[in-house]
N, C-alpha and C positions, 0 to 999 in steps of 0.2 A: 544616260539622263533618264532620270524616271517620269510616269507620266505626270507626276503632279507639277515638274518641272516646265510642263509643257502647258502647261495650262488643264483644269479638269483631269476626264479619265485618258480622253485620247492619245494616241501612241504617236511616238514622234516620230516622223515622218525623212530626219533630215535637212528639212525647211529653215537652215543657218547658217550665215555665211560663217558664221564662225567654226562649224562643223565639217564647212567645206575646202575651210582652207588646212584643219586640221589632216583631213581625205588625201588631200595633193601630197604634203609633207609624210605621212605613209605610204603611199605609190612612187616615189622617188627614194624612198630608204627601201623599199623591200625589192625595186629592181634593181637597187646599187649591191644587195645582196645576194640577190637570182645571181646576177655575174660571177662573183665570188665564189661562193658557195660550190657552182657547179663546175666550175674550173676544179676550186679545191679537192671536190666530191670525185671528179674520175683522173685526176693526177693521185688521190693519197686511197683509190680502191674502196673508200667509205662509200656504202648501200645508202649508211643513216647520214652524209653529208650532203648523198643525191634529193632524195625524199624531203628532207629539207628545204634544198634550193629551187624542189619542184614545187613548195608549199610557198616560196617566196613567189616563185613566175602566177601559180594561183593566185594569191593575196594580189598580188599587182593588177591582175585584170578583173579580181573581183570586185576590187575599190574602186576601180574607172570605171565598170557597169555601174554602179553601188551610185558615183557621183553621177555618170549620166539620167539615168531615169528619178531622180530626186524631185521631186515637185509634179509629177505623172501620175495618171489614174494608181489606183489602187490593182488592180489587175493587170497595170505594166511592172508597175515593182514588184508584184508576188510574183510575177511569169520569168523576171531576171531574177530573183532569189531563186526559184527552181530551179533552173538553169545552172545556177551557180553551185546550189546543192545537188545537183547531177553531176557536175563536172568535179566537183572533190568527191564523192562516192568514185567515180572512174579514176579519180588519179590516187585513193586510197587502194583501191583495186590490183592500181599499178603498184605499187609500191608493196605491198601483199607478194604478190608475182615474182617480184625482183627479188624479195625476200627468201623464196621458198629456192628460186633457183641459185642463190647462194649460198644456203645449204650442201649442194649438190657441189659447184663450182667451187667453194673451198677461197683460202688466201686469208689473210693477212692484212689492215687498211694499216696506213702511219696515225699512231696514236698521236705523236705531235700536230700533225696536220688538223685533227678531227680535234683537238682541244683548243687549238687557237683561234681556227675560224666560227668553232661552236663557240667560244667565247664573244666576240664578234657577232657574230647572232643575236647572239643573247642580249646585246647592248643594244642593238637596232632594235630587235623585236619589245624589248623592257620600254626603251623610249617609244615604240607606237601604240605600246599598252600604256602607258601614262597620257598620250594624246589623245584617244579614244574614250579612256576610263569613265567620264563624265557623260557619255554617248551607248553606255553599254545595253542601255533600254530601248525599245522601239518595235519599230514593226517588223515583218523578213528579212527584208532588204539590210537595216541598220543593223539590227541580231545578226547577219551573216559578215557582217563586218568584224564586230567584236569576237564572234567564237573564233575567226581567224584569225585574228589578231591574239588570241589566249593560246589557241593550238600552236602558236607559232614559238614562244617564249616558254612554255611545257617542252615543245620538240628540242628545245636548245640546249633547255637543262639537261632532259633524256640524251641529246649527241654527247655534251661535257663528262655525263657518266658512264658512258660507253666508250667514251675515250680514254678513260681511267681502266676500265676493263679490260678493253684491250690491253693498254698497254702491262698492265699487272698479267694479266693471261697467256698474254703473247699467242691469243686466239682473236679469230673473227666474229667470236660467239655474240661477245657483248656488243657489235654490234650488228649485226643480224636480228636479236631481240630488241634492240632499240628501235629500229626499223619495223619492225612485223607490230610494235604498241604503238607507233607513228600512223602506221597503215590503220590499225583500230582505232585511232582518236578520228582520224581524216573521216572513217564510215560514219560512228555515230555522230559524230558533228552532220554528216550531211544528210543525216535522217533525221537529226532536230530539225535543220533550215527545211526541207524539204515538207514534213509535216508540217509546220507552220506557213511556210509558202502556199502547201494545200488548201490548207484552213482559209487563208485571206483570198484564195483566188476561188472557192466555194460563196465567201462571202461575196465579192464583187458580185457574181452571177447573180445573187440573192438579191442583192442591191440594184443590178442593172431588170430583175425581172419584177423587181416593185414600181421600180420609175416607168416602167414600158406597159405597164400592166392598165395603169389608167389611160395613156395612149391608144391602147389599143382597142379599149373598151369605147370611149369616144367616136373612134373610127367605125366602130361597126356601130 
């Protein structure tokens, strides 16, 4: 939602029931997913099924901080976008890691596996990009909504065509690369949220040391 939607320049905050009930209906398709996915992920040897299902359990607890602190100072929601943009930096990280030592480790994931449940994916995450779409603007908090929700439907495409690889290959390669761009999306996404998180929780200070400023000056 852009700001003019919101009225003037101001950035929209999440301040909608109609936004919130869209929030609930994404936190119940991405942990109906998280389950799937990670069952799928270490029965069929897929790295890029795991990584995945770990961006579903993300997205799940992102959207339930996201809906908790909704109508909160400005410096409670930049301080959960941080947070949130720390915790995808780390679980990019992971997923980096898991990457590099599958190299090493070697095998084989079932390409049927990795194309059906990526397909599947891809149907949940397409429908929580279509409930979001109108919300994609706002402050850290809502912005960390939507980039997840975008990395998530990118990731699925990426599983579908490493599943295709594999199975043409009859390597692990394609996905293993699927996984290590997964892990690269997951970074720079949480260094977008994360600077902007900065940005608004600079400005709260700024704001709380304008209103304190006259306060203070009175007192003395």
């Amino acid at each position: 939602m852009s700001a003019g939607c919101c009225g003037g320049e101001q950035e929209f905050e999440g301040l909608s029931p109609g936004y919130r009930r869209r929030l609930w209906m994404v936190i119940a398709i991405n942990a109906a997913m998280f389950a799937v996915e990670i069952v799928a992920g270490r029965m069929s040897g897929s790295l890029a099924l795991q990584a995945d299902a770990l961006d579903f359990l993300g997205d799940s607890l992102t959207y339930a901080i996201s809906l908790f602190v909704i109508g909160m100072s400005l410096r409670v929601r930049a301080t959960a976008a941080m947070a949130k943009g720390i915790s995808l930096l780390a679980m990019g990280l992971w997923v980096l890691g898991s990457t590099v030592w599958g190299v090493f480790a070697g095998g084989t994931p079932e390409a049927a596996t990795m194309g059906v449940v990526g397909f599947m994916a891809l149907s949940a995450n397409l429908a929580s990009v279509a409930l979001l779409l109108a919300y994609r603007d706002g402050d850290a908090n809502v912005r960390s909504v939507w980039l997840c929700s975008r990395n998530d439907a990118i990731g699925n495409v990426a599983v579908m065509i490493a599943a295709l690889g594999v199975w043409g290959s009859s390597t692990g390669w394609p996905d293993l690369i699927v996984a290590g761009l997964m892990a690269a999306l997951f970074v720079t996404s949480a260094v977008q949220i994360i600077r902007r998180a900065g940005g608004e929780l600079r400005r709260a200070r700024g704001e709380r040391a304008a209103q304190e400023g006259p306060a203070g000056r009175r007192a003395t």
